[in-house]
C-alpha positions, 0 to 999 in steps of 0.5 A, a space after each residue: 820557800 815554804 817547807 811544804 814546798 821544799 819537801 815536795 821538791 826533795 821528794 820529786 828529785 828523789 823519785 826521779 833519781 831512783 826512776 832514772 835507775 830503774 830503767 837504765 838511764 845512766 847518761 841521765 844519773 850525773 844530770 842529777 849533781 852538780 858538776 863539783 859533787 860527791 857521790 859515796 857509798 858507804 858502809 853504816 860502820 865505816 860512816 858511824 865511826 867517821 871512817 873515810 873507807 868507802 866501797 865507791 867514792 866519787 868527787 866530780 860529775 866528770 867522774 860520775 860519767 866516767 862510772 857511765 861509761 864503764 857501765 855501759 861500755 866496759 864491764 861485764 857482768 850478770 845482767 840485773 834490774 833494780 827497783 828503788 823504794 825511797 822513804 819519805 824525806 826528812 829535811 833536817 835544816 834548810 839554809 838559803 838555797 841548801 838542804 840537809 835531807 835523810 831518806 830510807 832506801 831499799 834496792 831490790 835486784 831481779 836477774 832476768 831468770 830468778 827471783 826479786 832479792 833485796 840488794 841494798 838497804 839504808 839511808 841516803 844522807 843528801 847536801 842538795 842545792 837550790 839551782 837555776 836548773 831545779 834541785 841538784 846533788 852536792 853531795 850524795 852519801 848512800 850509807 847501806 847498813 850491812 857490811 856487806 854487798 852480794 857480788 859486785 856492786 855495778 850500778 849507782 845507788 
């Protein structure tokens, strides 16, 4: 695969993902891993220092339903839109059908009566696997950079 190929492909996936949270398509967010993933967020202090704590830490696509389902069905909270700006990935090696990429990020959040707030801001650290199905997630570290997060954090990042 020609690595200006295999960037245009991550950069795809990325967009995608991100336009997938922007408009609420939750069912459609495990569909972006495979069925054994990981799916953390983490702080940049607890990961820099090889801490395992990590503020949401998902291991399968059944337990990335599972946050679907209380998304949609069991939490309730202030209602919010999130705007995703993914950074131009970087794939630092590439193996066969397996990709090690970083990517900047930042989220904005927008609650319906007020103004746009950045909510999220670091960088993704991505295992991503070559399948039948196109490009799929094995594992998803969302490494923000501050240590904290404003309120809750309800939806994927």
């Amino acid at each position: 695969m020609d690595t200006m190929d295999a960037l245009l492909d991550v950069a795809r996936l990325h967009a995608d993902y991100a336009a997938v949270l922007d408009t609420g398509r939750w069912n459609e967010w495990p569909e972006f891993f495979l069925d054994e993933c990981e799916y953390k967020i983490q702080p940049r202090e607890n990961f820099d220092r090889g801490l395992p704590l990590a503020t949401l830490y998902l291991v399968s696509k059944a337990m990335l339903k599972d946050r679907v389902y209380g998304i949609t069905e069991t939490l309730f909270h202030d209602p919010y839109y999130q705007r995703h700006v993914c950074g131009l990935p970087r794939i630092l090696k590439h193996v066969g059908d397996v990709l090690e990429v970083e990517a900047n990020y930042a989220v904005f959040r927008t609650k319906p009566t007020g103004e746009s707030t950045v909510f999220n801001v670091g960088r993704y650290i991505d295992r991503i696997r070559r399948t039948a199905g196109g490009l799929k997630f094995e594992s998803r570290t969302c490494v923000f950079d501050t240590e904290l997060i404003p309120n809750s954090l309800i939806y994927p990042i």
